[in-house]
Every structure is written in C-alpha cells, then in structure tokens.
N, C-alpha and C positions, 0 to 999 in steps of 0.2 A: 376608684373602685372600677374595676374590669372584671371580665371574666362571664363565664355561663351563668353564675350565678346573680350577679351583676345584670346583669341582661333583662334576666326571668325577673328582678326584682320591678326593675323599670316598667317592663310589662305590667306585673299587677299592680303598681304606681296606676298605669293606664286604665286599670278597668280589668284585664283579662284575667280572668279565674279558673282555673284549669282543673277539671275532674279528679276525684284521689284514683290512684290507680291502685285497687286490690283484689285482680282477677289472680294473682298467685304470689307464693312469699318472695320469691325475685322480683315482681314489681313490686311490694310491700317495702322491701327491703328499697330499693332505686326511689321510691315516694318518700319513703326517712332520707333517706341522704339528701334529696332534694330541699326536702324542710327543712333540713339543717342547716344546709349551704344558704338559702335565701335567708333565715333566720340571723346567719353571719353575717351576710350584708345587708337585711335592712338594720341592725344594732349597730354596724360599721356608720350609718348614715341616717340615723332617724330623724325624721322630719316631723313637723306639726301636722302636716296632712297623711301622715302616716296611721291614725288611732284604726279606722277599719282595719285597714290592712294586715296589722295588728292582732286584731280581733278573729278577724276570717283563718288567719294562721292558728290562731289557739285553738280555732274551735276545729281545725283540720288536726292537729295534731291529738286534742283529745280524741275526735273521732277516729283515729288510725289507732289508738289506744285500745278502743272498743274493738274493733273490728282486730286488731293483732292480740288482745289480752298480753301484751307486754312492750315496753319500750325502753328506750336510753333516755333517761331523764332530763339530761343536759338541755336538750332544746325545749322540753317543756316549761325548765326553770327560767332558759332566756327569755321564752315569749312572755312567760308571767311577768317579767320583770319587764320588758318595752311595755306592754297596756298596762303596767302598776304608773309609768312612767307620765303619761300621758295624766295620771291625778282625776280620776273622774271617780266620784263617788259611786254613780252604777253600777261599773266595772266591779267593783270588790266581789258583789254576788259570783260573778266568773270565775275571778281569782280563786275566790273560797271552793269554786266548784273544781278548777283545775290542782286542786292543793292536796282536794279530796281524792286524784285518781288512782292513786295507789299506795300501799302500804310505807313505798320510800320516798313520795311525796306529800304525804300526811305529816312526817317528820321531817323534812326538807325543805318544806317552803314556810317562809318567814310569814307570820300576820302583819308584818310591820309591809310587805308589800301590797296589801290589803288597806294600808295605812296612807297611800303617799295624800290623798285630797286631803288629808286630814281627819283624827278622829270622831271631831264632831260633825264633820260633815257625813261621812263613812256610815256612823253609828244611826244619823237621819235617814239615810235614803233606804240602810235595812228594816230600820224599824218601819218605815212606810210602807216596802215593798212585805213583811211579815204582819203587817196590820191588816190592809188593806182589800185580802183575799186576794191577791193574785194568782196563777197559777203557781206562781212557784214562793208562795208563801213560807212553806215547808222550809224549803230551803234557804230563804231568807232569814228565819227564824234560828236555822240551825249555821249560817256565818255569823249571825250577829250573836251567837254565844260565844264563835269560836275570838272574833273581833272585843267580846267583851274578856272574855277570858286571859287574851294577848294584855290588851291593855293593866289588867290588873296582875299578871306578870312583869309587868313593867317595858312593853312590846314600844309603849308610847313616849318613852325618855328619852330618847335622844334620837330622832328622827331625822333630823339634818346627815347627824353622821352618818347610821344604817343607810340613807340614801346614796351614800358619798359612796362607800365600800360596796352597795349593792350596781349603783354603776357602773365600777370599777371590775367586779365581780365578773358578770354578763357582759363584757365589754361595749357598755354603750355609750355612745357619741352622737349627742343629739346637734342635729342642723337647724341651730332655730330654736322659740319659746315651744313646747310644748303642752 
C-alpha cells in the first residue's frame, strides 16, 4: 500500500483527524474523493485497531450527505461494510442509521450487515438501547423492526456465506482477528 492515500490513511491510524472541507462544492467534491480513496485503503488493509476509524469515517461520510443532500453511494456501502466487519452488536444502530440515508440506500444495503455479531446478539443490544430511554431510543426501536423484519425474510440463513460475498464485494482484507 503506497500512495496519498496510503499516507492520509496511516495518519488517521495516528490519531490525526482532519476537518470536512465544505466551504464550496470544489472542496465538497476533493472531500468525497478523499473519502473514497482512504476508504480504498483502509478495506485494502483493515486491521483490528481499525473499528474507530471506521466509525469516524462513516460518520464523516454521512455527515457530507447532510450537508451535500446527495452522494455516490459506493463508499458509503464500503464503510458499512468495514464497521459491519468488526462484529459489534452496538454498531448495528449505525448501520441501520447509515442504510437509512437515502432512498438508494434504503434498498441497497443489506440487514444481514447489521447481522455480522450475530442475531441474537444484535437483536439484545437494540432492544436494550429501545427499552431503556435512551436518547436514541426511537431509533433503536425502529432498526430493531428493520433487523427483525430481515430476519423473518430470511436475512439470517446463511450468514457465513453473505459474509464471504460481502467481503469480496467491498473488497476487504482484513490484517488480523477483527
């Protein structure tokens, strides 16, 4: 792995977090390409101590969603898929939130990556986080229909494989247990 993008990747490996830039759609526009390109390299090389980083990426990409009202879907689907990867039941709330951003990721992203910690794990930490008045109760409530809903589609049969294809898919290559 070389390259700019390669580079900036190590960097936020590091710690460093860099500002979105959306003072005009030229920088909006260089801020996606950006995300894309490190998106490609951390999926080229994902590590166990990779799940923040992960995380802070999705949540930058959604937020340039907001802020552009439109994007290329492609990297949002990557990133779902690296933090699906990592297997943590908390994450799903995300996922279901990053699934929800737009009318072609409503239908394009799979519940089964909502799935990877497993369903009974997945299905606990919503219903926790929808019981127990959190703030984002609401929305806990409303993945854990969408997660129950998968499931009795049949979302939850064959998990091994959807995992296999969905790696292969988003091209990722984990360095390490994740």
């Amino acid at each position: 792995m070389s390259g700019p993008a390669a580079r900036d990747l190590e960097r936020l490996r590091a710690g460093e977090r860099p500002a979105a830039r959306r003072e005009s759609p030229d920088a909006r526009q260089a801020d996606a390409a950006w995300r894309a390109a490190v998106t490609e390299a951390l999926l080229a090389d994902l590590r166990p101590g990779d799940h923040a980083l992960a995380i802070w990426l999705l949540h930058r990409e959604l937020d340039a969603l907001g802020a552009a009202g439109a994007l290329a879907p492609e990297t949002l689907y990557r990133l779902i898929a690296a933090v699906a990867r990592f297997a943590r039941p908390d994450d799903a709330l995300l996922i279901w939130r990053a699934a929800q951003a737009t009318p072609e990721t409503r239908v394009g992203v799979d519940v089964e990556q909502a799935l990877r910690a497993g369903p009974e794990a997945v299905l606990r930490a919503l219903v926790r986080r929808a019981a127990h008045g959190e703030a984002d109760a609401d929305d806990a409530a409303a993945a854990l229909a969408w997660v129950r809903a998968g499931l009795t589609a049949g979302a939850g049969d064959d998990l091994p494989a959807y995992f296999a294809w969905s790696d292969e898919r988003f091209g990722l290559h984990v360095s390490g247990p994740t």
